[in-house]
C-alpha positions as CSV (number, residue, x, y, z in Angstrom):
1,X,0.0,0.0,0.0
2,X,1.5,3.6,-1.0
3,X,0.4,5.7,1.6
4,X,2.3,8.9,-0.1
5,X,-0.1,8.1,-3.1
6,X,-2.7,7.9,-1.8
7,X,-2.4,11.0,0.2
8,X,-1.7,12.7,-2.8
9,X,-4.7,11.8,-4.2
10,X,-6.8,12.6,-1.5
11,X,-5.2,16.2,-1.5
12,X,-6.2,16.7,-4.6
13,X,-9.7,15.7,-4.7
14,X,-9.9,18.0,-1.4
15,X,-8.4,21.0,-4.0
16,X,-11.2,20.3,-6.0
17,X,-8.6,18.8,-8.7
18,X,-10.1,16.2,-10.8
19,X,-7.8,12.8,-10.7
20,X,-7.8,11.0,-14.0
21,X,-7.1,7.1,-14.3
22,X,-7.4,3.8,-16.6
23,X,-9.5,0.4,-16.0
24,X,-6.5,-2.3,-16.4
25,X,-8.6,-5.5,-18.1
26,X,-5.1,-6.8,-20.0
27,X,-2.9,-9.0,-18.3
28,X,0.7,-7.0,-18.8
29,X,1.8,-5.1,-16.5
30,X,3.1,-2.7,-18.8
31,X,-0.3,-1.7,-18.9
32,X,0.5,-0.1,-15.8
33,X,3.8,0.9,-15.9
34,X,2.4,3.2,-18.9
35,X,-0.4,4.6,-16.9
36,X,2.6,5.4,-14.1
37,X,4.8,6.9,-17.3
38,X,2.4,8.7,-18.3
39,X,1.2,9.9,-15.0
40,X,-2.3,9.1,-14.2
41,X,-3.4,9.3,-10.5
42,X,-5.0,6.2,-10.2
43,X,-5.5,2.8,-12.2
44,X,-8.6,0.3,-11.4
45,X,-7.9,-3.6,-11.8
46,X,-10.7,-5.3,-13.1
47,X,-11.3,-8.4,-11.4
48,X,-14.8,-8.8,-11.7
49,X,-15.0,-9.2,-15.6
50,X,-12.7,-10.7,-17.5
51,X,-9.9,-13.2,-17.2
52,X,-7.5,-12.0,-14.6
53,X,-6.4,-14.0,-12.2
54,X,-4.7,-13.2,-8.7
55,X,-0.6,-13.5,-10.4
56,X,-2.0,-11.2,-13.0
57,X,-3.1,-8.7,-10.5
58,X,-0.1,-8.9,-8.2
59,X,2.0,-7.6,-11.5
60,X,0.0,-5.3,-12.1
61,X,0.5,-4.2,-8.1
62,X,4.2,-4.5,-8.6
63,X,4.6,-2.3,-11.7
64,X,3.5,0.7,-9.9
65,X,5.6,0.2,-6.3
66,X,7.3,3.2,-5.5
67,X,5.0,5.5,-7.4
68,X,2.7,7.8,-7.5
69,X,-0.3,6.0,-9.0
70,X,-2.7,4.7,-6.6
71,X,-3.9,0.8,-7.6
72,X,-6.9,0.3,-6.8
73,X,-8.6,-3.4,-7.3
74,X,-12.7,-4.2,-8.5
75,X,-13.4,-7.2,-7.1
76,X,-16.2,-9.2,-8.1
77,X,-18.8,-9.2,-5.0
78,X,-18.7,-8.7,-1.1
79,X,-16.3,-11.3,0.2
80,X,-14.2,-11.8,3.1
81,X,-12.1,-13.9,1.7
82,X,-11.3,-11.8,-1.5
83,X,-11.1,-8.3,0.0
84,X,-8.7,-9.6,2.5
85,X,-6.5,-11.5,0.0
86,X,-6.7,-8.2,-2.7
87,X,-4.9,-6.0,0.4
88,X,-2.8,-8.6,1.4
89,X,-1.3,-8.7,-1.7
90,X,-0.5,-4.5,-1.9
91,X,-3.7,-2.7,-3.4
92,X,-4.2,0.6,-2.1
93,X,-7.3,0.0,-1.7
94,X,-10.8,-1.0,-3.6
95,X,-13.8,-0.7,-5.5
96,X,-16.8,-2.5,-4.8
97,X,-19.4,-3.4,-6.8
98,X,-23.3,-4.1,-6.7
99,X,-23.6,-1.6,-3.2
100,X,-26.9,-1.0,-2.8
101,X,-27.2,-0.1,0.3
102,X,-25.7,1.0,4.1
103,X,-25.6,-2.7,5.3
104,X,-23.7,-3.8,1.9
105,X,-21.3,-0.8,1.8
106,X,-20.6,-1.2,5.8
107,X,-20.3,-5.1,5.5
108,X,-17.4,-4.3,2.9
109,X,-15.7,-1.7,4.9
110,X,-15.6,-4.3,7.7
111,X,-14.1,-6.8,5.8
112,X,-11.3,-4.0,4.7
113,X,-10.4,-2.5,8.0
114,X,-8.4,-4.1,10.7
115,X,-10.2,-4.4,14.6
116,X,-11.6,-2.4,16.1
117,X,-12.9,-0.1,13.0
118,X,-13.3,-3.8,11.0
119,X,-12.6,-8.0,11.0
120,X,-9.8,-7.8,8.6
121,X,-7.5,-10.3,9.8
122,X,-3.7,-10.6,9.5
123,X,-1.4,-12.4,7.3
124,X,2.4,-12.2,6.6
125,X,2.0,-11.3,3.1
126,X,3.2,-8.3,0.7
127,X,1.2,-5.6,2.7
128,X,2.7,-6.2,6.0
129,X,6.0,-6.7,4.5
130,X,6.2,-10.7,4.9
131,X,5.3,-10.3,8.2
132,X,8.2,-7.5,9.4
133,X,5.5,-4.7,9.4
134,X,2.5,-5.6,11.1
135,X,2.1,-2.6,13.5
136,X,2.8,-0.2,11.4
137,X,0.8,-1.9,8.1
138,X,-2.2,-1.6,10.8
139,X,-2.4,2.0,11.5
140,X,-1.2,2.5,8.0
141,X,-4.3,0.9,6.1
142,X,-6.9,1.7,8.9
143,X,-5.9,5.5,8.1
144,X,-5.4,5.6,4.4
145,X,-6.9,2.6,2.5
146,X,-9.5,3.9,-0.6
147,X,-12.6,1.8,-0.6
148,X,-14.9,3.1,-3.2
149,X,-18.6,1.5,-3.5
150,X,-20.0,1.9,-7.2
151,X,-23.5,2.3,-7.8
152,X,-24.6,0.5,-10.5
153,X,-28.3,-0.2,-9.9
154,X,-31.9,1.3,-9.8
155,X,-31.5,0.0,-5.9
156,X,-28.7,2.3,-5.1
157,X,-29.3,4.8,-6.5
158,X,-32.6,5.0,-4.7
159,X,-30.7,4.7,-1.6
160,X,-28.0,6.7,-1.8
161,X,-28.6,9.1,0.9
162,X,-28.0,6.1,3.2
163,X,-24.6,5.2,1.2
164,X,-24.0,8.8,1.8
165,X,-24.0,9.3,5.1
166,X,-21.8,6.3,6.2
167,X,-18.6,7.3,8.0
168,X,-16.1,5.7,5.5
169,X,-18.1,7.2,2.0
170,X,-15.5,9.5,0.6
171,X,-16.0,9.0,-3.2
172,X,-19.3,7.5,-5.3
173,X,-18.6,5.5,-8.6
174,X,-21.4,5.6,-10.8
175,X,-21.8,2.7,-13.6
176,X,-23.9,4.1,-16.1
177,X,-24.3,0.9,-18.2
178,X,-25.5,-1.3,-15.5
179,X,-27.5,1.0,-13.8
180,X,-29.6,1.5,-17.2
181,X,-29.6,-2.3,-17.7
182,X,-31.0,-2.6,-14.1
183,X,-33.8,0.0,-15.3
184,X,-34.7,-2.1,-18.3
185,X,-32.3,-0.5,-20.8
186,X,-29.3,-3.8,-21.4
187,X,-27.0,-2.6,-23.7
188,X,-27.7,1.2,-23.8
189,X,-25.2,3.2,-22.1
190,X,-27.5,6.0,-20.3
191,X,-30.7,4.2,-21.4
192,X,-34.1,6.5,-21.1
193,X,-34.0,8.9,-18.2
194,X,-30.7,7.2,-16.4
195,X,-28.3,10.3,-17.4
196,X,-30.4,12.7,-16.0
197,X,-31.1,10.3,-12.7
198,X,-27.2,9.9,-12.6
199,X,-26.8,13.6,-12.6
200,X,-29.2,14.0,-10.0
201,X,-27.4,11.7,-7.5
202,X,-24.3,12.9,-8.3
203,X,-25.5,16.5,-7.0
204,X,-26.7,14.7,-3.6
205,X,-23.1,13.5,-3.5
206,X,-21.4,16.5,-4.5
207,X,-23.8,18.8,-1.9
208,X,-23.0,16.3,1.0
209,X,-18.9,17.1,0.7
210,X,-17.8,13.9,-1.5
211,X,-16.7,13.7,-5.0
212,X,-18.2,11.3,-7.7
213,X,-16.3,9.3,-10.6
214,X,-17.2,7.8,-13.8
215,X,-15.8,6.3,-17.0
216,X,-15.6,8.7,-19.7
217,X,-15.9,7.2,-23.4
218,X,-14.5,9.9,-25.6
219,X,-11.9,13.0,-25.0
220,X,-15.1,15.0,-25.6
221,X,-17.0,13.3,-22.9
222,X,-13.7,13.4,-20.0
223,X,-14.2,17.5,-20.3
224,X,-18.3,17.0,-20.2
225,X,-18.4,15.5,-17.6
226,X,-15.3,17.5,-15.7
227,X,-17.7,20.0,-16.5
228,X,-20.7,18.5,-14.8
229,X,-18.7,18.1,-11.2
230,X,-17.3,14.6,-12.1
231,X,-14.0,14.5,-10.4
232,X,-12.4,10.8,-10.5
233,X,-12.6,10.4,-14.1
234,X,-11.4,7.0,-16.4
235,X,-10.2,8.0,-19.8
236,X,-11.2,4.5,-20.6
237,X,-10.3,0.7,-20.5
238,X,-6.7,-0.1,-21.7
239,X,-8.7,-2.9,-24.5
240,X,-10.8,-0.5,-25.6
241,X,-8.1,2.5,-25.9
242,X,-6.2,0.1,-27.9
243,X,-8.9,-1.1,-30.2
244,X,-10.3,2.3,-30.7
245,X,-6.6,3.5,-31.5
246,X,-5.9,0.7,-34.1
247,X,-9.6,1.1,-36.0
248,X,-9.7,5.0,-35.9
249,X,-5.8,4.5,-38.5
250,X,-8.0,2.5,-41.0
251,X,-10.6,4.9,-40.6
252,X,-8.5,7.9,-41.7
């Protein structure tokens, strides 16, 4: 866990800077020492779709020790098992799907945080050092660890002033695509009325002192939706970068 990071990241959200990262779906963890290259504040693992497995994250982990770029890690549901494995292994924190509620989004943040704040238990793997760290690893991640929930359904959206108000809720991830699928629009991207709803949540968030994050899908939608109070913004998925790069040369 990169506590200087992550601190830095925090600072600038509080500065009312907006932090820009990249969804990591590919297994090479050049991936991610190009995100570091090139600067980005924070890079999202996907380990809830896709093919990743746990050596692939670890890389990925690895590849951005010592900088600047917090790693954060999707897992796939609310797990013990995995949330304590995914910090074990270094991630500076995590992102958590399918919240839709306070006892979902506390039942995660106990999983995350080490007693008293949480049940987290301890193991003598990367985080603690192999074992040499343990105090310090403890106060450490209890202080600084990023847990982000993402609302992604009708449900939390509807509940959000709950999600809101719990102590840990620092930043809302919104996923547009499943939330309009949950609403009975699979396979549109902001389906019906969704964008507007999403706006209108974000605005709760935003008026209550946290920031909000989403994927952006074009250049021209990262400075849209900078411009709508989005301040954790994803210029995309490192597959779909890459695929959009390689077509738009054949479309020229």
């Amino acid at each position: 866990m990169k506590t200087t990071a992550l601190q830095l990241m925090r600072k600038k959200l509080a500065e009312h800077h907006t932090v820009y990262g990249l969804w990591v779906t590919l297994e090479s963890p050049s991936i991610t020492e190009i995100a570091v290259h090139c600067g980005l504040d924070w890079i999202i693992i996907d380990a809830e779709h896709g093919h990743l497995d746990w050596h692939n994250i670890t890389e990925h982990i690895r590849a951005a020790v010592r900088s600047n770029t917090v790693v954060l890690v999707r897992i796939s549901h609310i797990d013990e098992g995995i949330i304590k494995r995914v910090l074990d292994i270094g991630a500076d924190g995590l992102v958590i799907p399918h919240i839709e509620s306070a006892v979902d989004w506390n039942r995660a943040l106990s999983y995350a945080r080490y007693p008293p704040a949480g049940i987290r238990g301890i193991g003598a793997e990367r985080a603690t050092k192999w074992g040499s760290a343990f105090a310090q690893h403890v106060k450490d991640a209890n202080e600084n660890l990023m847990i982000i929930p993402i609302i992604e359904r009708v449900k939390g959206g509807e509940h959000i002033d709950e999600i809101i108000a719990a102590q840990e809720t620092e930043i809302i991830f919104f996923g547009p695509a499943d939330y309009s699928a949950s609403a009975g629009y699979a396979g549109e991207w902001e389906g019906g009325e969704i964008a507007a709803t999403i706006i209108n949540i974000k605005n709760k968030v935003i008026a209550a002192g946290k920031n909000c994050g989403v994927m952006a899908r074009t250049k021209e939608d990262v400075q849209h939706r900078r411009e709508q109070g989005f301040r954790m913004l994803s210029i995309g998925a490192d597959a779909g970068l890459l695929l959009k790069t390689i077509k738009s040369f054949f479309e020229a």
